[in-house]
C-alpha positions in Angstrom: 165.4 116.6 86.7 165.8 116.7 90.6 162.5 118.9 90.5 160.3 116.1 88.2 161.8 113.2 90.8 160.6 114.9 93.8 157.2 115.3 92.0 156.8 112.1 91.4 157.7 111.3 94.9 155.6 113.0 96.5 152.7 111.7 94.3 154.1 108.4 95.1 153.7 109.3 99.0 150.7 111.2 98.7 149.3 108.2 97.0 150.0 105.5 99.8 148.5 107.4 102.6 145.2 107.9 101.1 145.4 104.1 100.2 146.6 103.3 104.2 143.7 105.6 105.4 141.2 104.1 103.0 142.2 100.5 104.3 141.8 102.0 107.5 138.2 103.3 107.7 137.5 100.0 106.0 138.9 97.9 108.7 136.9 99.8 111.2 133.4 99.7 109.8 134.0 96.1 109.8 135.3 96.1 113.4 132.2 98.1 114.2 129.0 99.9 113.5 129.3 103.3 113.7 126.9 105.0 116.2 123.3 105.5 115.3 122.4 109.5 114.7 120.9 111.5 117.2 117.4 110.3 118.5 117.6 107.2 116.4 117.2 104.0 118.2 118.3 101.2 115.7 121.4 101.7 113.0 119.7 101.5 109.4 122.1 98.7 108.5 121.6 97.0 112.0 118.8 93.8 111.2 115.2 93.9 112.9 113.0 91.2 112.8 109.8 91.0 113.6 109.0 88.3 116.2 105.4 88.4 117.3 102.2 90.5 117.2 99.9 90.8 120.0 96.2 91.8 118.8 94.1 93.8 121.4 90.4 93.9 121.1 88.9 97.2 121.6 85.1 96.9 122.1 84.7 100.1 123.5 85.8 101.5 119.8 84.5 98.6 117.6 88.0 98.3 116.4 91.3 96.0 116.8 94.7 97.4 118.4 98.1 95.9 117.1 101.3 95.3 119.1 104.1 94.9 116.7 107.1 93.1 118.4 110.6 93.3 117.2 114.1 91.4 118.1 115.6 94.9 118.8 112.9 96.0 121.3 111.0 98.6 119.0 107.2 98.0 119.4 104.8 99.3 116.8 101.2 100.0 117.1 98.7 99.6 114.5 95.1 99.5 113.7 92.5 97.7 111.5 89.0 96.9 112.0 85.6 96.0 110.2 83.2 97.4 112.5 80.5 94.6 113.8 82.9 91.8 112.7 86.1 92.4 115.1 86.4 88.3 115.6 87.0 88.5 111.8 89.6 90.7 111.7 91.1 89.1 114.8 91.5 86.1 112.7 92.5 87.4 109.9 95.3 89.3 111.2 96.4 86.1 112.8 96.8 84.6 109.2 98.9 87.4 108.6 101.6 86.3 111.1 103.3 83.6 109.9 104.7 85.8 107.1 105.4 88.4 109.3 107.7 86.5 111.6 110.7 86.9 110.9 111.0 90.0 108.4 112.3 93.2 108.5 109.6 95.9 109.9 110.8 98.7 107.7 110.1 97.5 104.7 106.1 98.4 104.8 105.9 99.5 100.7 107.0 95.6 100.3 105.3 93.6 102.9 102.0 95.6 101.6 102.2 94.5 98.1 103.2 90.6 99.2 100.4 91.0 101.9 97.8 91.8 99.0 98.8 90.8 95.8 99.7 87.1 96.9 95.9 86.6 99.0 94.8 85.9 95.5 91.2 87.1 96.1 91.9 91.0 96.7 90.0 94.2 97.4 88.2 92.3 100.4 87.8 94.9 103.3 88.4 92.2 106.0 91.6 91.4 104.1 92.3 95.5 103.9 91.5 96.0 107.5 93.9 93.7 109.0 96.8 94.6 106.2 95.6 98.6 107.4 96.7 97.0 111.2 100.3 95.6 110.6 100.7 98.1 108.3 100.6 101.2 110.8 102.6 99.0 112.7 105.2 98.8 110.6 105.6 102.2 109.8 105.5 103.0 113.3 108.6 101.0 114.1 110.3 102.6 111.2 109.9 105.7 112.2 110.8 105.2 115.6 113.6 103.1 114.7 114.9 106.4 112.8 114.3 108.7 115.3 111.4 110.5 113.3 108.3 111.3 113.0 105.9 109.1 110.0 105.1 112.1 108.7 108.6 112.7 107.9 109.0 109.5 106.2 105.9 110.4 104.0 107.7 113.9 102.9 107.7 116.1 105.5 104.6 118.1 106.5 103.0 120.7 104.0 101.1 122.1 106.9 101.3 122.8 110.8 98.1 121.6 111.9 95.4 119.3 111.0 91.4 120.6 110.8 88.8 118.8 112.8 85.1 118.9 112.6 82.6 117.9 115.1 79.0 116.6 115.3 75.3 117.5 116.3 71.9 115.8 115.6 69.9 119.3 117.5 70.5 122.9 117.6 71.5 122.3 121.4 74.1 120.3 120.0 75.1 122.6 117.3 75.8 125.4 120.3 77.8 122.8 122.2 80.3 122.2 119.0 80.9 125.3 118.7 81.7 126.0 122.6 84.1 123.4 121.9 85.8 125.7 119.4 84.4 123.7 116.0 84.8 125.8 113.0 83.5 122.8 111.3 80.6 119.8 111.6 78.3 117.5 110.1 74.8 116.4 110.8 73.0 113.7 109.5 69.6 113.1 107.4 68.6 109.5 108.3 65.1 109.7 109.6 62.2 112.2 109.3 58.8 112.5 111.2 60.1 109.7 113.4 60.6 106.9 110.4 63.2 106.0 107.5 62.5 107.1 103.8 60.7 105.0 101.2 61.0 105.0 97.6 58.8 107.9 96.7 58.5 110.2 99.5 55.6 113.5 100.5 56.5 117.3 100.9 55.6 116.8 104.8 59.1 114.0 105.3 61.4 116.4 103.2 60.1 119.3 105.1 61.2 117.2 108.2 64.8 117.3 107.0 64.5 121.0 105.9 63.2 122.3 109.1 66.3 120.1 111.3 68.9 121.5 109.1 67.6 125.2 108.5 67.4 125.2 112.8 71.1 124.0 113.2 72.3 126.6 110.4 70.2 129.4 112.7 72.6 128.3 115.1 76.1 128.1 113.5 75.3 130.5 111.4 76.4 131.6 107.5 80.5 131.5 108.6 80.3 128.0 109.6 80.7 124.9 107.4 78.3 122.0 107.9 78.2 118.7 106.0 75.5 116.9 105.9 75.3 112.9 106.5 73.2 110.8 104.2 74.8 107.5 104.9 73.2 105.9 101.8 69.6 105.1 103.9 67.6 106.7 101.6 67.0 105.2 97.7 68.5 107.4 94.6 65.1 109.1 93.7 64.4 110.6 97.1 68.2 111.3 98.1 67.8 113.6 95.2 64.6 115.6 96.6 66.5 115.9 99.5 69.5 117.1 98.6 67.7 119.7 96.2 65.4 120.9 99.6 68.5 121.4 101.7 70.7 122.8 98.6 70.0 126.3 100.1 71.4 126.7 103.1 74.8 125.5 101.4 75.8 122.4 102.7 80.2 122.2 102.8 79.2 118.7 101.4 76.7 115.7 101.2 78.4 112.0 102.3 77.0 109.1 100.8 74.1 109.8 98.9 73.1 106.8 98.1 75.2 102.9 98.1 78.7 102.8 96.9 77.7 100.0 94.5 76.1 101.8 91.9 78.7 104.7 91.4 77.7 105.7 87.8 74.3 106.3 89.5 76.3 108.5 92.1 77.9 110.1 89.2 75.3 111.2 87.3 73.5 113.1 90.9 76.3 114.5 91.6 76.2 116.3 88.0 72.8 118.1 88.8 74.0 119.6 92.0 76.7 122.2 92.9 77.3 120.9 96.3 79.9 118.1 96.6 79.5 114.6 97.1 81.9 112.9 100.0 82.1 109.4 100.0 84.7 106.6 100.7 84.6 104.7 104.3 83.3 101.6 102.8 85.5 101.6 99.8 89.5 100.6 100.0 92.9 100.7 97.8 93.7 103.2 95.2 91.8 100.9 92.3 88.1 101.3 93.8 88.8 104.8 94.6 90.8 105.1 90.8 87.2 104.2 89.3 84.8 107.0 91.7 87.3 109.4 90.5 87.0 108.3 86.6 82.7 108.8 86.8 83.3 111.9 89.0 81.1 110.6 91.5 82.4 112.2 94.4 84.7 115.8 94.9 85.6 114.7 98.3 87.1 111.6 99.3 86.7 109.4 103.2 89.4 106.6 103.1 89.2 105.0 106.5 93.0 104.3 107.1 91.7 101.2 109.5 89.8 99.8 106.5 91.5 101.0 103.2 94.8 99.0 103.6 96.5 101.4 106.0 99.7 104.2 105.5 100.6 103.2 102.5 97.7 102.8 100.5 96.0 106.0 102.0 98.9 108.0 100.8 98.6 106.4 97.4 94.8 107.2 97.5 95.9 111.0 98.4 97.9 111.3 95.4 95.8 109.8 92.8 93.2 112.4 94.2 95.4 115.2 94.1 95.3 114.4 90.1 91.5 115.1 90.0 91.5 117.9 91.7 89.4 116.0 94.7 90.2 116.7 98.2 91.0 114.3 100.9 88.4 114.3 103.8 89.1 110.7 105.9 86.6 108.7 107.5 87.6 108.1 111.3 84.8 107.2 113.8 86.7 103.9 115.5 90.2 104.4 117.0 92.5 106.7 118.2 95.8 104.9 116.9 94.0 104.8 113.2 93.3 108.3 113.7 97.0 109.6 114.5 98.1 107.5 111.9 95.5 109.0 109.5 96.6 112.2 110.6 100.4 111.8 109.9 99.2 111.1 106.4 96.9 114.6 105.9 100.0 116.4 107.3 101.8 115.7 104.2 99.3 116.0 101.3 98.5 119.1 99.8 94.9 118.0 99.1 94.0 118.0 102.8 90.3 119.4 103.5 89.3 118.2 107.3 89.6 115.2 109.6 86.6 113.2 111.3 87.5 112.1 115.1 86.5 108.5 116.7 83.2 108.2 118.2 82.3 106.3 121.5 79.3 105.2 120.5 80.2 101.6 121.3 81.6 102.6 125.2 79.8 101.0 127.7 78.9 103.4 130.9 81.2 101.5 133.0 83.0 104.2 135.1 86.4 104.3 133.0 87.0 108.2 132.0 87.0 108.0 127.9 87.0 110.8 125.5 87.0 110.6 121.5 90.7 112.5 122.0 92.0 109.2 122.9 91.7 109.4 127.2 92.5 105.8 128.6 93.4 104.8 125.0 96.9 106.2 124.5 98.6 108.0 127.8 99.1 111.2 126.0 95.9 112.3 124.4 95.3 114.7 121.5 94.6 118.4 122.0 92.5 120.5 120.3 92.7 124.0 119.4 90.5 126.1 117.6 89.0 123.5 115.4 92.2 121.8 115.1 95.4 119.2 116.2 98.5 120.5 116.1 101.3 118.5 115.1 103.5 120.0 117.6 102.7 118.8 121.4 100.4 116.0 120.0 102.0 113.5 117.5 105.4 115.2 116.6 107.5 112.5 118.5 109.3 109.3 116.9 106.8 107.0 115.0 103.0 107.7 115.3 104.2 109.7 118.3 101.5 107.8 121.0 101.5 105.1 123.0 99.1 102.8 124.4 97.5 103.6 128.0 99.1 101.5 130.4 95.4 100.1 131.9 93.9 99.8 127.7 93.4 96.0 128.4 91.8 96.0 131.7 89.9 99.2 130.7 88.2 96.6 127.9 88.1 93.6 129.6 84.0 93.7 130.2 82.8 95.5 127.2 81.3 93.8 125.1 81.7 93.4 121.1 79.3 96.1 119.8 76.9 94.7 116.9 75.1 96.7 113.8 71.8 97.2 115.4 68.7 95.5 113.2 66.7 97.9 111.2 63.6 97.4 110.0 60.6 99.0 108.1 58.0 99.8 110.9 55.4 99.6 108.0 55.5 96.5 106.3 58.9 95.1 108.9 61.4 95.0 105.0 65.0 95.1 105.7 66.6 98.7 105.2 70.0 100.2 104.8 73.0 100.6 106.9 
């Protein structure tokens, strides 16, 4: 009996202390926040609201620069940009910021489907571009907020390092890719013999294209992977001569054989050759790219994270790929934020194939030391090593992992907004493709 009280005693005691030390921990969480973890700059449960964005014009890159700002001090970068229309995107980024004020940055996967699904008239690539801007942003604050790496948010990386390729028009180019240490490269077939292609074409204009690429492959040789750049100029019936004359030398891939608008079309060349197609920088959200992948129009896939609606939707595109077997090759030839952000994406997708770098085709010759790595765009710029970025010692810190160059505003405030050049039919002066 003395035995069974004293068990029930100490129960009794045991009990009340866990009930006192329960009461306890309670009344100190509500006292105060416990400290955020290591290398995290804002407590999960702590409230950020986003207070204003500043939108930088970068003429020099035909693109558009985001500064997210936040009530807790964390500024996030972004980027979003119809190429030839930046006053476009400028405005419509602004319409985005009234909704914006306000909320809570880490929230991306929600403020993207609010952003798009209540514009009412969707799939717009203006409306993409400057949802692709606050986007990034977004997810950049997140990640710094945390303390991590985007890349880390998306999953973790699935590899270590991320596969460039370059560009040549010449065998003198070719050589200088390579120096560079390309493993990889593209070169386009626009013109031949000095003009653009017309519906029906002669042996002597294919044999134009034939002798450029067989002269570049001397170069690189058989080891070396080289796409080749159709950019849609040419009409269905002659793309296909083409890409029959150059089928030899083994392209790694022909981009946009003809228009995106007739993909059934697309669907049905790419059937009657065994190189892949690659297409995908004027296309945006999962839905357009859901219906190339239904016809099998293309094995290769360029999303343009600056056009296509940003981090999110370019790892939703990436995934619905990965279902089809198609590989993710994105389209990157404005910024250096876009491209980072890009990057962070490929790091974590197991469908990864290579990565295109900004060009600086729109950079005036003004004196201002530029490179397509991101010099006197971001203070740290990317590396390159072998044909590739490493993650570590480029874009490994919190966020994105770059920051804007202190002089980026003054650097652009001359250059001028670049345009899409006219182009014309020097025989009969007929409008042709872009």
């Amino acid at each position: 009996m003395i035995r069974s009280e004293s068990r029930r005693q100490w129960f009794r005691n045991i009990t009340a202390g866990m009930t006192g030390l329960l009461a306890s921990e309670r009344l100190v969480r509500g006292a105060q926040a416990p400290t955020p973890t290591s290398g995290a700059r804002v407590d999960p449960r702590s409230a950020i609201k986003i207070t204003r964005l500043e939108i930088i014009p970068v003429n020099t890159l035909r693109t558009i620069f985001v500064k997210m700002h936040t009530d807790a001090g964390v500024v996030g970068i972004g980027e979003g940009t119809v190429e030839g229309r930046i006053g476009t995107v400028v405005a419509a980024i602004k319409e985005l910021e009234p909704y914006l004020i306000g909320k809570d940055p880490r929230q991306p996967a929600h403020h993207w489907q609010a952003i798009y699904r209540q514009a009412f008239y969707r799939g717009d690539i203006v409306l993409t571009s400057a949802l692709s801007a606050v986007d990034i942003a977004m997810w950049d604050i997140k990640g710094k907020a945390l303390g991590v790496p985007v890349y880390e948010l998306l999953g973790g990386p699935t590899r270590d390092r991320i596969r460039v390729y370059g560009q040549a028009e010449n065998a003198e180019a070719a050589r200088r890719v390579m120096a560079e240490g390309y493993t990889s490269m593209k070169t386009s077939v626009n013109d031949s013999r000095g003009r653009p292609s017309r519906y029906s074409e002669n042996p002597d204009f294919i044999d134009g294209f034939v002798e450029k690429v067989s002269a570049i492959r001397e170069v690189v040789g058989p080891k070396f992977d080289l796409g080749i750049e159709m950019h849609a100029d040419h009409p269905p019936q002659v793309a296909m001569v083409i890409i029959k004359a150059l089928e030899k030398f083994q392209p790694w891939f022909f981009e946009e054989p003809i228009q995106h608008q007739n993909l059934p079309l697309m669907a049905d060349m790419a059937r009657k050759t065994h190189i892949p197609f690659a297409t995908g920088e004027r296309l945006v959200t999962k839905w357009q790219f859901r219906d190339l992948l239904n016809l099998g129009a293309a094995q290769f896939l360029q999303p343009d994270i600056t056009h296509c609606g940003g981090i999110t939707e370019l790892k939703a595109i990436a995934t619905l790929a990965e279902a089809y077997y198609a590989a993710m090759l994105p389209h990157s030839r404005e910024g250096i934020v876009g491209t980072v952000a890009s990057m962070h994406v490929c790091a974590t997708i197991p469908n990864f194939l290579a990565h295109e770098l900004p060009s600086l085709q729109a950079a005036p010759n003004d004196g201002v030391a530029r490179s397509y790595l991101g010099r006197s765009y971001i203070k740290k710029p990317l590396t390159m090593t072998a044909g590739h970025v490493v993650i570590q010692g480029n874009f490994d810190g919190p966020g994105l992992g770059i920051e804007l160059d202190d002089n980026l505003i003054e650097n652009e405030r001359n250059a001028p907004e670049w345009e899409f050049p006219t182009r014309l039919d020097s025989f009969d002066g007929s409008v042709l493709d872009h």
